[in-house]
N, CA, C and O atoms as a GROMACS GRO file, in nm:
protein
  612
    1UNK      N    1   6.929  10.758   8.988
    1UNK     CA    2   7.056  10.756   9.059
    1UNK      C    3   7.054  10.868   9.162
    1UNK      O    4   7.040  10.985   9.126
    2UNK      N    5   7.068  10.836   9.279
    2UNK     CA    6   7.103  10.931   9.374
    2UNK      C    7   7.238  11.049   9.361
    2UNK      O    8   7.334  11.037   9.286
    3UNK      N    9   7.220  11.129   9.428
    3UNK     CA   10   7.312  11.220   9.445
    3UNK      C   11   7.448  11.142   9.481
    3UNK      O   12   7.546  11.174   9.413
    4UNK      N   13   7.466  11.030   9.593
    4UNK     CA   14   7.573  11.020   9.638
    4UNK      C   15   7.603  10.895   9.528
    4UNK      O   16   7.720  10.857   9.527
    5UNK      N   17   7.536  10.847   9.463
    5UNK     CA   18   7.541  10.738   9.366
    5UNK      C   19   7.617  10.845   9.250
    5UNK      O   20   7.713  10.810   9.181
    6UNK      N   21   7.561  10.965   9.246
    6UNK     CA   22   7.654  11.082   9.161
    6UNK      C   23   7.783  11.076   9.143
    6UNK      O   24   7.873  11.050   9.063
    7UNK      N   25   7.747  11.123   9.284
    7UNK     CA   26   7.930  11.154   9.330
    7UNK      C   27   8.043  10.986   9.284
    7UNK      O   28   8.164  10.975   9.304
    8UNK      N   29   7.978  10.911   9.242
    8UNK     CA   30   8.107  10.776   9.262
    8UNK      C   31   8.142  10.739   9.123
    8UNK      O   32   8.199  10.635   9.090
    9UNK      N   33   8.098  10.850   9.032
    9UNK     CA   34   8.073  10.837   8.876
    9UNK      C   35   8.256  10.826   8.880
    9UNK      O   36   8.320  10.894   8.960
   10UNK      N   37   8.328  10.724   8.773
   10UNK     CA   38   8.411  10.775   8.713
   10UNK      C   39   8.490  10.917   8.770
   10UNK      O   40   8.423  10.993   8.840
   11UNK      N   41   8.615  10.949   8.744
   11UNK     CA   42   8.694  11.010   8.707
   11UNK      C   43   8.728  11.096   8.565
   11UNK      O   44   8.782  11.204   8.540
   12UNK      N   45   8.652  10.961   8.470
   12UNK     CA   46   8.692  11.044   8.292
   12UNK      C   47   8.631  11.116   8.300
   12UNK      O   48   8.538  11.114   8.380
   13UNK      N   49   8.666  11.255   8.184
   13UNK     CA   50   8.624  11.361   8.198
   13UNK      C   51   8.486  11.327   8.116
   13UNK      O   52   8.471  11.227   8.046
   14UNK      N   53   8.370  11.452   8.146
   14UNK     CA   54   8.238  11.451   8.124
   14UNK      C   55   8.176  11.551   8.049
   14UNK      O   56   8.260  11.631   8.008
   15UNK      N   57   8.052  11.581   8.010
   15UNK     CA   58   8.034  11.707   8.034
   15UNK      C   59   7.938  11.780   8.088
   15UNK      O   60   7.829  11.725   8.096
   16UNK      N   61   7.945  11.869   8.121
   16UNK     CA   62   7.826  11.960   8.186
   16UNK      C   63   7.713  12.011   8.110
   16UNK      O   64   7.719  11.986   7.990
   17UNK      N   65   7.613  12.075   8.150
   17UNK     CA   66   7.502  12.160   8.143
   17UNK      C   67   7.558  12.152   8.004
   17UNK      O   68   7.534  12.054   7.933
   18UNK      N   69   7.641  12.266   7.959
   18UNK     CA   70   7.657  12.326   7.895
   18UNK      C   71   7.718  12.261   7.758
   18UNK      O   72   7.716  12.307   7.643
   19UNK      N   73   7.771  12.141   7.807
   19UNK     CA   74   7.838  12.081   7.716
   19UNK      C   75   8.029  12.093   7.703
   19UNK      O   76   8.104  12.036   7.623
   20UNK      N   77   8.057  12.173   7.794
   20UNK     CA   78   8.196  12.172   7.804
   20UNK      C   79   8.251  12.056   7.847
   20UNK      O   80   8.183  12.042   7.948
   21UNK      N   81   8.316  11.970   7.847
   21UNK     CA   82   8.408  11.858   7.872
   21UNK      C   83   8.456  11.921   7.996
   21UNK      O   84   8.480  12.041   8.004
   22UNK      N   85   8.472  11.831   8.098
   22UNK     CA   86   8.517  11.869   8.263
   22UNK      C   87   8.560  11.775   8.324
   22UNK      O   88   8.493  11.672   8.328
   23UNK      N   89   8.678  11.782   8.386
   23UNK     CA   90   8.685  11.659   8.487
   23UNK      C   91   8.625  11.639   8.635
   23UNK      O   92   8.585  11.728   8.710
   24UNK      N   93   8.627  11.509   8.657
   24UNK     CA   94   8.528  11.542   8.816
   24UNK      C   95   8.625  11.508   8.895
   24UNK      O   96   8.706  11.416   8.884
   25UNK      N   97   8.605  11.621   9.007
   25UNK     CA   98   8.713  11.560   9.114
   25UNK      C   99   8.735  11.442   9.149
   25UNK      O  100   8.634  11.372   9.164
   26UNK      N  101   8.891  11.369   9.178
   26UNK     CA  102   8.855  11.263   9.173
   26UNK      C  103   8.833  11.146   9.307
   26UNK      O  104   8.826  11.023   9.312
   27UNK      N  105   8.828  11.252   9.402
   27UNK     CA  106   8.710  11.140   9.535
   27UNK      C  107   8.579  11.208   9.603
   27UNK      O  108   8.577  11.327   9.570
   28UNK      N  109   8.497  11.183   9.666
   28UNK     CA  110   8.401  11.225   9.731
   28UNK      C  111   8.444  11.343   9.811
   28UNK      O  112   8.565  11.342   9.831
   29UNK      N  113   8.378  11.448   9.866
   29UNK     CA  114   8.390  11.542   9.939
   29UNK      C  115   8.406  11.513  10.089
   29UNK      O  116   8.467  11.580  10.172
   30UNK      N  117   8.341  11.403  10.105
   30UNK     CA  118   8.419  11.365  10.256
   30UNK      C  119   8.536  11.312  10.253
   30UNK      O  120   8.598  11.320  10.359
   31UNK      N  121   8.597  11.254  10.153
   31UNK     CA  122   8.746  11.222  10.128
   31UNK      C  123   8.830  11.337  10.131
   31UNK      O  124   8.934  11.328  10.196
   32UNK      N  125   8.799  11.464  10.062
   32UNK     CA  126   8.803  11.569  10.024
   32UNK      C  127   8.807  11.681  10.104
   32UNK      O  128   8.868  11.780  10.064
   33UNK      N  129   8.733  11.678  10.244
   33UNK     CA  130   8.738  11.730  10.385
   33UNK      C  131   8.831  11.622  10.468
   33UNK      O  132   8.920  11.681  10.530
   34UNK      N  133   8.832  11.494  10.484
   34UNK     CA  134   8.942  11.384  10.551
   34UNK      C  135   9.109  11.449  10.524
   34UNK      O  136   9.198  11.491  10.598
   35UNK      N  137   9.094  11.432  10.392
   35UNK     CA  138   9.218  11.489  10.383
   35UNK      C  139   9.331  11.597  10.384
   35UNK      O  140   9.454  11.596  10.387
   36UNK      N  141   9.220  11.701  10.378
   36UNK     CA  142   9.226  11.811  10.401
   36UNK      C  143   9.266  11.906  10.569
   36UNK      O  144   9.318  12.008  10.614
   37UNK      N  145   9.186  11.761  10.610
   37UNK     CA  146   9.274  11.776  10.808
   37UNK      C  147   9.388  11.735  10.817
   37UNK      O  148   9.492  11.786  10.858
   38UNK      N  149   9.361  11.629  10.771
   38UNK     CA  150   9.520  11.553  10.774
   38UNK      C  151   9.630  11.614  10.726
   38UNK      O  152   9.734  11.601  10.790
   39UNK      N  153   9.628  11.700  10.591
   39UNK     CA  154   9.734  11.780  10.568
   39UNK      C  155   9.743  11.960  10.647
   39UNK      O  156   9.830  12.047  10.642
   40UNK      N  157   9.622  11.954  10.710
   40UNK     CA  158   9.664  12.094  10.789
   40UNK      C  159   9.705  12.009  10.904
   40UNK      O  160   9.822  12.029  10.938
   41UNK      N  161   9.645  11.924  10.969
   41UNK     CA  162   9.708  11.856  11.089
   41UNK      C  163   9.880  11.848  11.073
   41UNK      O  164   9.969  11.898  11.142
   42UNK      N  165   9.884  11.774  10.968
   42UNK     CA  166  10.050  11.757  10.960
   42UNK      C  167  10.095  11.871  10.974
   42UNK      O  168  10.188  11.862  11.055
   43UNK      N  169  10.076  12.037  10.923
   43UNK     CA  170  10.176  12.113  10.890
   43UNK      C  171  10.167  12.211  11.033
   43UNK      O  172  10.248  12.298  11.061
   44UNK      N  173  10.048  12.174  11.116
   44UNK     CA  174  10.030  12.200  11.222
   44UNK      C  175  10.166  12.122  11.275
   44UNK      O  176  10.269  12.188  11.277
   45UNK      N  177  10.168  11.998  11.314
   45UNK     CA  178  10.298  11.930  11.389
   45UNK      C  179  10.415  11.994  11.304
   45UNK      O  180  10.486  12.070  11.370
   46UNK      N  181  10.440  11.982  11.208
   46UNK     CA  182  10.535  12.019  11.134
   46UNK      C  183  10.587  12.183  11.203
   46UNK      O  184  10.704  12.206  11.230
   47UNK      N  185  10.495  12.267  11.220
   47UNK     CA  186  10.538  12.395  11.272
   47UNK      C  187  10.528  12.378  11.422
   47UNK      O  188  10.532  12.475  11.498
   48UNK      N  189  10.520  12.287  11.452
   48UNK     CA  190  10.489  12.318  11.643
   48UNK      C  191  10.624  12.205  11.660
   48UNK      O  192  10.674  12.208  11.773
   49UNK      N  193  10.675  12.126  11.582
   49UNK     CA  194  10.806  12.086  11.589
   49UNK      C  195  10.798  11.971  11.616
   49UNK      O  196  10.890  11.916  11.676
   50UNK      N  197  10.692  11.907  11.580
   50UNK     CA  198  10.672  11.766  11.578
   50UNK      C  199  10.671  11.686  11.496
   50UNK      O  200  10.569  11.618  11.494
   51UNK      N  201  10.746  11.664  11.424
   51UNK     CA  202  10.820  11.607  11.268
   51UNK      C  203  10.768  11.465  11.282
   51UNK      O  204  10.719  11.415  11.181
   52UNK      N  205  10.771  11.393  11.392
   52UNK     CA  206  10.728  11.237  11.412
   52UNK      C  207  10.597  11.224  11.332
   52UNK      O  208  10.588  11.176  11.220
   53UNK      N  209  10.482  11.282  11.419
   53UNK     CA  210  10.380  11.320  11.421
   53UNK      C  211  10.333  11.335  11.320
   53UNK      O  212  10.248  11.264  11.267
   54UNK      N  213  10.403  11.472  11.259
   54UNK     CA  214  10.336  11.545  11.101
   54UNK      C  215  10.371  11.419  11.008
   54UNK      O  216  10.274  11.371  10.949
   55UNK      N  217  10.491  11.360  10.988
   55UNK     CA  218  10.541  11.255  10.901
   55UNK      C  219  10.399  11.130  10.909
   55UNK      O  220  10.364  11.064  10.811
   56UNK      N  221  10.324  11.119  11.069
   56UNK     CA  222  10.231  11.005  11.016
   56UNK      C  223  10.124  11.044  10.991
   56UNK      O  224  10.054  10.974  10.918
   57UNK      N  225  10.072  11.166  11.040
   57UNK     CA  226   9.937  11.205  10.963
   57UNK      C  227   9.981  11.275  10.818
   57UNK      O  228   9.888  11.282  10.737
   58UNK      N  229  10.066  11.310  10.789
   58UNK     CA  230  10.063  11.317  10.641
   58UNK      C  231  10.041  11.188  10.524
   58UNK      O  232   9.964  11.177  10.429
   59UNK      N  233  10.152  11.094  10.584
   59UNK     CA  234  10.147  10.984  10.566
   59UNK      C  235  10.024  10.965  10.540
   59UNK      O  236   9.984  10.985  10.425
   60UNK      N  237   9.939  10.923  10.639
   60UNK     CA  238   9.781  10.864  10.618
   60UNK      C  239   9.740  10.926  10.548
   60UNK      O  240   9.683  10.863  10.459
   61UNK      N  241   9.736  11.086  10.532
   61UNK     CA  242   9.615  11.136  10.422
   61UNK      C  243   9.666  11.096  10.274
   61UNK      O  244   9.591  11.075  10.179
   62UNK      N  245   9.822  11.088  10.273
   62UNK     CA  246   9.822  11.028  10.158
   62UNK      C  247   9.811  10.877  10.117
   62UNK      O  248   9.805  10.840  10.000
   63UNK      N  249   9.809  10.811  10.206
   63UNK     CA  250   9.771  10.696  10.178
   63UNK      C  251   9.578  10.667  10.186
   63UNK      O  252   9.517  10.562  10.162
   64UNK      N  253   9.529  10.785  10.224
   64UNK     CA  254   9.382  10.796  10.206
   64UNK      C  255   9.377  10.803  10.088
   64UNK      O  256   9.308  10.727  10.021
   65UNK      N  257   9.459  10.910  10.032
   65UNK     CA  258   9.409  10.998   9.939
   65UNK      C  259   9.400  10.904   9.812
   65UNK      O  260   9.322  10.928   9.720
   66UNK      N  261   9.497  10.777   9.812
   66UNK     CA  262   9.512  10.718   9.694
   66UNK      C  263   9.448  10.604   9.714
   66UNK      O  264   9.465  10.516   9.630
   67UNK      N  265   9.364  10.579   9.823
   67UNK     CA  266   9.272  10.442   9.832
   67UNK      C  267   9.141  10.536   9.762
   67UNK      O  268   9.097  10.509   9.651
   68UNK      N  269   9.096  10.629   9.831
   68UNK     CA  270   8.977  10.748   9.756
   68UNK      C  271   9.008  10.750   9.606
   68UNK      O  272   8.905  10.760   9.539
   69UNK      N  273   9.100  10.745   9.546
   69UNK     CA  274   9.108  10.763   9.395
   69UNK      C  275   9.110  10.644   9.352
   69UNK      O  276   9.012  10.609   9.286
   70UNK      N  277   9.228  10.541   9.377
   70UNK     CA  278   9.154  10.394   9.347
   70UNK      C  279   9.046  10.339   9.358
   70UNK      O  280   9.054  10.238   9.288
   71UNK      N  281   8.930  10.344   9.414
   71UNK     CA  282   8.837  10.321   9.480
   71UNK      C  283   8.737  10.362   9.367
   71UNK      O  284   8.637  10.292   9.348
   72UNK      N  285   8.758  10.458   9.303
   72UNK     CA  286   8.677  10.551   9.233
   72UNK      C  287   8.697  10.471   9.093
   72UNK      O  288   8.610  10.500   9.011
   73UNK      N  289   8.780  10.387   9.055
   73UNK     CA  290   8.806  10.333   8.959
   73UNK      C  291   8.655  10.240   8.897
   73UNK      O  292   8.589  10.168   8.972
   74UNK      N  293   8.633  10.254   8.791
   74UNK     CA  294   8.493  10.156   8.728
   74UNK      C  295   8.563   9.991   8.763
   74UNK      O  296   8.483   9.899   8.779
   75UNK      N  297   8.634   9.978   8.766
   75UNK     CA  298   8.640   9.806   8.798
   75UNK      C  299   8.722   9.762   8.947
   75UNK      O  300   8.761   9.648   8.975
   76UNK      N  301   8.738   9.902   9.046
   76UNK     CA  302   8.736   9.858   9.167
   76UNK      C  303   8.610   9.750   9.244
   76UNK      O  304   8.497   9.725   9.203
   77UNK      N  305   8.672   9.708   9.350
   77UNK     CA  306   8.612   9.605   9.416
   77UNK      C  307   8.507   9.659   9.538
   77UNK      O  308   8.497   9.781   9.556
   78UNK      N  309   8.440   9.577   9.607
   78UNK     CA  310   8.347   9.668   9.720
   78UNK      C  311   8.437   9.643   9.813
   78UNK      O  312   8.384   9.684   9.916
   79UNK      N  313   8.550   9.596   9.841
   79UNK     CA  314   8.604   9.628   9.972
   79UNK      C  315   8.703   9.783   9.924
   79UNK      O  316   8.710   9.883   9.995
   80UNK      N  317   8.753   9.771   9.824
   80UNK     CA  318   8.827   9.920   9.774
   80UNK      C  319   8.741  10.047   9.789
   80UNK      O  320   8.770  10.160   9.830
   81UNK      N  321   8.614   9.988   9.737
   81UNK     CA  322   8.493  10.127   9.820
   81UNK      C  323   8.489  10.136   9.904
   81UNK      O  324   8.517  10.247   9.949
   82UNK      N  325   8.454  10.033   9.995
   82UNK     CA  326   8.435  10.069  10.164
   82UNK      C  327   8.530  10.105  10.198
   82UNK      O  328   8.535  10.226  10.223
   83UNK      N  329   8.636  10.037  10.214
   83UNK     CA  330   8.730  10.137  10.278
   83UNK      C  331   8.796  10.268  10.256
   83UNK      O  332   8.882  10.316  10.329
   84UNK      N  333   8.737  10.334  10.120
   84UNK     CA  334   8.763  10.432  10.072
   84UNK      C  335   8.616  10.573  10.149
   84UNK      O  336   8.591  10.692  10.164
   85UNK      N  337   8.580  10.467  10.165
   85UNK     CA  338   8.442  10.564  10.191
   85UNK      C  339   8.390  10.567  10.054
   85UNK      O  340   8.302  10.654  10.054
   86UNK      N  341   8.399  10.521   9.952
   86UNK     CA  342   8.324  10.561   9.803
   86UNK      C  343   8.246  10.479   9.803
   86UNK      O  344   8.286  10.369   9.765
   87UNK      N  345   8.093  10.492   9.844
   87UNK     CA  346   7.988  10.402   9.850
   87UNK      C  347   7.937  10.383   9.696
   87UNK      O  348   7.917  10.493   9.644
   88UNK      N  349   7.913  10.278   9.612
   88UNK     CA  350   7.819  10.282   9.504
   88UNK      C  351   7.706  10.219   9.538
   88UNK      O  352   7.641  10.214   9.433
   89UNK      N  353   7.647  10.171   9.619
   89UNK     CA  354   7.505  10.165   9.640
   89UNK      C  355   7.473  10.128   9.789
   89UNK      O  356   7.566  10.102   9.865
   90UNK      N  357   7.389  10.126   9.817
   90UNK     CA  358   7.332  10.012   9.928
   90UNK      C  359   7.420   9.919  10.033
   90UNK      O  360   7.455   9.930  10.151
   91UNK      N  361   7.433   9.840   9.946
   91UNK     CA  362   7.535   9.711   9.998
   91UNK      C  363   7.605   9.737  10.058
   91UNK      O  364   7.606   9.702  10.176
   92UNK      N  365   7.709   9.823   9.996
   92UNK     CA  366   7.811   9.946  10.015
   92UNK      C  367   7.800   9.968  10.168
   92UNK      O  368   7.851   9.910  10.264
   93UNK      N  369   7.721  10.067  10.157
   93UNK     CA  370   7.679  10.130  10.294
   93UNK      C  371   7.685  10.031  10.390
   93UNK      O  372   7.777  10.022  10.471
   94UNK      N  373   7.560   9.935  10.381
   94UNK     CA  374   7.534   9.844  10.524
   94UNK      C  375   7.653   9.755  10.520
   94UNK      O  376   7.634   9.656  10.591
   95UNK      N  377   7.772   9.756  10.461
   95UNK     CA  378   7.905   9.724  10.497
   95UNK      C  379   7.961   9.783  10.555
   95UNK      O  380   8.011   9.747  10.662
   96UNK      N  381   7.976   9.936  10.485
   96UNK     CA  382   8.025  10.040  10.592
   96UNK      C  383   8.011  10.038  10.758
   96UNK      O  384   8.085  10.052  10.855
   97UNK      N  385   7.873  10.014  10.729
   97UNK     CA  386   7.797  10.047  10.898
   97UNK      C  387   7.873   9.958  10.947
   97UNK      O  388   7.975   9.997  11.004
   98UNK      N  389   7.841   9.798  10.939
   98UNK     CA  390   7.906   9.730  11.004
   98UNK      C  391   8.024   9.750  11.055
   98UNK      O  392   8.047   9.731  11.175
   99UNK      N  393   8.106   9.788  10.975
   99UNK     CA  394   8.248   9.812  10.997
   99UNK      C  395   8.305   9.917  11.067
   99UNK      O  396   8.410   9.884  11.122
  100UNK      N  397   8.276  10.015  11.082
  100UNK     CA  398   8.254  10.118  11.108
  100UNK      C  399   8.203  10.091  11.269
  100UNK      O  400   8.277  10.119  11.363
  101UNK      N  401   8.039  10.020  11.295
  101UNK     CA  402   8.053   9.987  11.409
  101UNK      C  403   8.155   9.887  11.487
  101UNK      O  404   8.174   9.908  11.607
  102UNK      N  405   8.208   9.802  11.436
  102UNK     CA  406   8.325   9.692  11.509
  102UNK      C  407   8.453   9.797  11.554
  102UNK      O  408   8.519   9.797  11.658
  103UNK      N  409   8.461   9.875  11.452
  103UNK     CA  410   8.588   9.989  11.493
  103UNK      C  411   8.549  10.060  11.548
  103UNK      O  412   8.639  10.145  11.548
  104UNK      N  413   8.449  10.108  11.620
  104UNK     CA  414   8.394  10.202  11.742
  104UNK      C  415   8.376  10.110  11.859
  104UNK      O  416   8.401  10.160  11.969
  105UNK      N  417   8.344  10.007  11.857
  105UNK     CA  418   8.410   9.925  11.964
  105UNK      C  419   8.492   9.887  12.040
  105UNK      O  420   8.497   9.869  12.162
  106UNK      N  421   8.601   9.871  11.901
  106UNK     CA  422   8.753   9.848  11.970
  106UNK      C  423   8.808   9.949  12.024
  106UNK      O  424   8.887   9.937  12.117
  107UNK      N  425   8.760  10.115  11.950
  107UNK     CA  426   8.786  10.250  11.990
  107UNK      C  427   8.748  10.208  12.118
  107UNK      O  428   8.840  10.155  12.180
  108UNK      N  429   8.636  10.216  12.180
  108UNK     CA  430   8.562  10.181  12.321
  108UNK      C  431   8.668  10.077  12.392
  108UNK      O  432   8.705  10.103  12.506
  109UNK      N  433   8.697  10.007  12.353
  109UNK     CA  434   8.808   9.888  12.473
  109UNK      C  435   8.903   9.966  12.440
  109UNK      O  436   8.890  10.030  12.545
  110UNK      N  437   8.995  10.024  12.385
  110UNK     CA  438   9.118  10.056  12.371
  110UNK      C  439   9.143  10.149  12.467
  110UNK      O  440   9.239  10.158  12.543
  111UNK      N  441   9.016  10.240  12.450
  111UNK     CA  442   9.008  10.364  12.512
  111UNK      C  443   9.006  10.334  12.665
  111UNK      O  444   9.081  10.408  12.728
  112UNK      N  445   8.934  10.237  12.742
  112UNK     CA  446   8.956  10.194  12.836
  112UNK      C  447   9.061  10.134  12.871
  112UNK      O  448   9.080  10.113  12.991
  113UNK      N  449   9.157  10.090  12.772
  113UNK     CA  450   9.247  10.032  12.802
  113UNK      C  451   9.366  10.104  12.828
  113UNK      O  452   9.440  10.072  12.922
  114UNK      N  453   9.393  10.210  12.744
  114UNK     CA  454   9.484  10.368  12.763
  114UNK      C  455   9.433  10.400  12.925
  114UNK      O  456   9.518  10.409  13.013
  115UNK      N  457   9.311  10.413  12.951
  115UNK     CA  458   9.289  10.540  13.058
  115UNK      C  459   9.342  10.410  13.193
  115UNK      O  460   9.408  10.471  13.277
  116UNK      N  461   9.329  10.257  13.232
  116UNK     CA  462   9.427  10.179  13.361
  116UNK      C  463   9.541  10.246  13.304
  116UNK      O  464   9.591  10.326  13.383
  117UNK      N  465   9.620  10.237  13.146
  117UNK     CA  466   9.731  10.216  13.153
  117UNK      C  467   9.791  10.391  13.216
  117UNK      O  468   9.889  10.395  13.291
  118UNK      N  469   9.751  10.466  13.192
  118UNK     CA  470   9.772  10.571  13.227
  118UNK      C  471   9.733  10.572  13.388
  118UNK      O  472   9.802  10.656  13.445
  119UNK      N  473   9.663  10.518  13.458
  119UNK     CA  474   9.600  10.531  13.566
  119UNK      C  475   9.736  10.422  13.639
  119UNK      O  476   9.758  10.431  13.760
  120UNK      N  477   9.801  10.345  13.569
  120UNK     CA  478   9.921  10.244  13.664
  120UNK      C  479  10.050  10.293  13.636
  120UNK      O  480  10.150  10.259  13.700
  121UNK      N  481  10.050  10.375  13.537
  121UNK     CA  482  10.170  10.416  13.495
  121UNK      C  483  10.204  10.580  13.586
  121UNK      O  484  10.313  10.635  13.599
  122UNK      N  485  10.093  10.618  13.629
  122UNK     CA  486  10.091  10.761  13.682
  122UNK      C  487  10.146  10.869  13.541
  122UNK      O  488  10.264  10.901  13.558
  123UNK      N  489  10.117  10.897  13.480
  123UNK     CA  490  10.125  11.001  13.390
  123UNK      C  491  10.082  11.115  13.398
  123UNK      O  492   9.989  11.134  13.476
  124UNK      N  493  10.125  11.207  13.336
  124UNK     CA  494  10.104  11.358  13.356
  124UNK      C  495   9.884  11.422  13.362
  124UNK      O  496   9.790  11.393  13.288
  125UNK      N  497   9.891  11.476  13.439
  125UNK     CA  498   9.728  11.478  13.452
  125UNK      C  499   9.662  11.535  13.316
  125UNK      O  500   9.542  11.524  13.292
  126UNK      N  501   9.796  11.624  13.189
  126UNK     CA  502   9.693  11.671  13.082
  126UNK      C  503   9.712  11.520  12.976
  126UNK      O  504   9.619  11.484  12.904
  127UNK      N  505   9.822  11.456  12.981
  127UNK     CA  506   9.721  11.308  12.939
  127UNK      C  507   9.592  11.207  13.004
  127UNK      O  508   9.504  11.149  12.941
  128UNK      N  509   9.617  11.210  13.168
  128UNK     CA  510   9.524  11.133  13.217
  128UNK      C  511   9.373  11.202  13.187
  128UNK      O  512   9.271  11.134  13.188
  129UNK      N  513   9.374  11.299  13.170
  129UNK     CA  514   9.227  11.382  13.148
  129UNK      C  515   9.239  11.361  12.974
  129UNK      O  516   9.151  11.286  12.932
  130UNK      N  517   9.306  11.399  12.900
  130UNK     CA  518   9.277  11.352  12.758
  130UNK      C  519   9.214  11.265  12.753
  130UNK      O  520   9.098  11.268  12.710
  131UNK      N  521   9.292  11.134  12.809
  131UNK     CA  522   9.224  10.973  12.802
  131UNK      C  523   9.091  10.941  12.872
  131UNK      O  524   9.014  10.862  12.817
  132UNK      N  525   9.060  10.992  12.983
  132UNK     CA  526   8.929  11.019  13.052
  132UNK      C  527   8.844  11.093  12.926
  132UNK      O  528   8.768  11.028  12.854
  133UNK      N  529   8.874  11.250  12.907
  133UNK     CA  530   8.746  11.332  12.805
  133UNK      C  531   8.742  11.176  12.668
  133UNK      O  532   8.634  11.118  12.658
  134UNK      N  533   8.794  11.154  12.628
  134UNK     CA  534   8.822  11.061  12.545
  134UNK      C  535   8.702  10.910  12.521
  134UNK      O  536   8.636  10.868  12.426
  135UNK      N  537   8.721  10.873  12.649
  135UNK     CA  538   8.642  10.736  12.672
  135UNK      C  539   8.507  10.785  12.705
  135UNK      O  540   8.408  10.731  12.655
  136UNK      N  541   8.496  10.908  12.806
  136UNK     CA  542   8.387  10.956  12.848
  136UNK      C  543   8.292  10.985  12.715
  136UNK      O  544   8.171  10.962  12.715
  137UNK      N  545   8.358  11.035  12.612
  137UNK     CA  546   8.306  11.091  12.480
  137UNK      C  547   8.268  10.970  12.372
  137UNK      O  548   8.200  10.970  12.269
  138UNK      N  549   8.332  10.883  12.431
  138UNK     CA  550   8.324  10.741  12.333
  138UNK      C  551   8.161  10.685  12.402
  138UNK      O  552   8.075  10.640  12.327
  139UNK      N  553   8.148  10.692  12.490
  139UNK     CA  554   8.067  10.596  12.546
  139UNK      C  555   7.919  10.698  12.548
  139UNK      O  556   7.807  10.649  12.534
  140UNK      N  557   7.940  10.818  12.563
  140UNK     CA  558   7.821  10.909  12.526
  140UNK      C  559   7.829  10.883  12.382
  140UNK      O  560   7.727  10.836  12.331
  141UNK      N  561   7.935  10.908  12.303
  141UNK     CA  562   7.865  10.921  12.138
  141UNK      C  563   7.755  10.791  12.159
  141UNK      O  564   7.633  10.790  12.144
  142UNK      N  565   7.858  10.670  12.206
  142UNK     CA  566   7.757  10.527  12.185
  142UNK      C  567   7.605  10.524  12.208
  142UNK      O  568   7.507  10.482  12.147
  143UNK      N  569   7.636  10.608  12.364
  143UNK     CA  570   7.443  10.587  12.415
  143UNK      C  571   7.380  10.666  12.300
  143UNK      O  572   7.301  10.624  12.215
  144UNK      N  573   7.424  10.769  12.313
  144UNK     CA  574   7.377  10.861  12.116
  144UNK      C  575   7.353  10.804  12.028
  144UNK      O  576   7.237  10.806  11.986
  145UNK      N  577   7.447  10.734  11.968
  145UNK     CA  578   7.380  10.656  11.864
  145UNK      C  579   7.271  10.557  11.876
  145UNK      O  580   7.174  10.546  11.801
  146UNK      N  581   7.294  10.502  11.959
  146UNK     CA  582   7.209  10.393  12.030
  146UNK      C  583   7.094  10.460  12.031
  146UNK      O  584   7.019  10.404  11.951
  147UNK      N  585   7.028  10.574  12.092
  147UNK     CA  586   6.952  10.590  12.088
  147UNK      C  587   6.880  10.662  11.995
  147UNK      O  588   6.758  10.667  12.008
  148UNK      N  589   6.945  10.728  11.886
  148UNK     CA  590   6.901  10.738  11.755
  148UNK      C  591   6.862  10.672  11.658
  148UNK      O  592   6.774  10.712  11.581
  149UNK      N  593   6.919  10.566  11.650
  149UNK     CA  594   6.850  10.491  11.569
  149UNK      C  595   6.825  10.337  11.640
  149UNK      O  596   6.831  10.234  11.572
  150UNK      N  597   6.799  10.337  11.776
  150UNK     CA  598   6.687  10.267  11.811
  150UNK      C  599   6.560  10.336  11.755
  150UNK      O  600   6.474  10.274  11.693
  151UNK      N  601   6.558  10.457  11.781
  151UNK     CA  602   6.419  10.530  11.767
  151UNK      C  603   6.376  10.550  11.611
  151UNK      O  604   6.258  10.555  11.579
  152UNK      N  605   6.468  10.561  11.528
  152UNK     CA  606   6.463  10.576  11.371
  152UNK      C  607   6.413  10.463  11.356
  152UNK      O  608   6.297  10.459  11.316
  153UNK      N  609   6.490  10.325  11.387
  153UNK     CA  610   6.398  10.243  11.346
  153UNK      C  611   6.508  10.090  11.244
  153UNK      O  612   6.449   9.996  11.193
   0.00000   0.00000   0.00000
């Protein structure tokens, strides 16, 4: 079993080395860093006076937070993993990818689609440059990836 095959063990408690009974956290560490923005993000808006804002990225991390723990469940499903990010094997993954790439796509049209709408609407230049660094960054990550694992293989 792999390390990240590790990490997707159950929730019931276990025990260690030592034999002490322990519980394991109960999502992956990238769930675990995800959410962890999301709730400084929120309290960030929350203090800069943006209550809209903080209310939906809090929102999401908690609605992350409880797809990551469901997910983790022994008789969850592989779409409750993938979209949790809780890979249990293989399969898992090259689902992920897929998915993962179709939503970097639409990121890519959307993103073009913000920077006319901003470009007909005339909007303030520190959004029109957001939406520009934005697409510009979308379409370099792409050639990036693209060319990483063209070459990987």
């Amino acid at each position: 079993m792999s390390t990240d095959d590790a990490d997707h063990v159950s929730s019931d408690p276990e025990r260690d080395e030592a034999g002490t009974r322990r519980m394991r956290w109960p999502m992956s560490r990238v769930n675990t860093v995800l959410i962890a923005i999301c709730v400084i993000a929120a309290i960030v808006c929350f203090v800069m006076g943006q209550p809209y804002a903080g209310t939906v990225v809090l929102l999401g991390g908690i609605v992350a937070a409880a797809g990551a723990i469901f997910a983790r469940r022994s008789r969850s499903g592989d779409l409750e993993r993938v979209n949790a990010l809780e890979y249990a094997d293989e399969r898992d993954r090259v689902a992920a990818t897929k998915g993962l790439a179709a939503v970097g796509v639409l990121a890519l049209v959307l993103s073009a689609v913000q920077l006319v709408v901003h470009v007909i609407v005339d909007t303030d230049s520190l959004s029109r440059t957001m939406s520009v660094v934005t697409f510009l960054t979308l379409i370099v990550g792409w050639m990036l990836a693209n060319w990483f694992f063209v070459r990987r293989g």
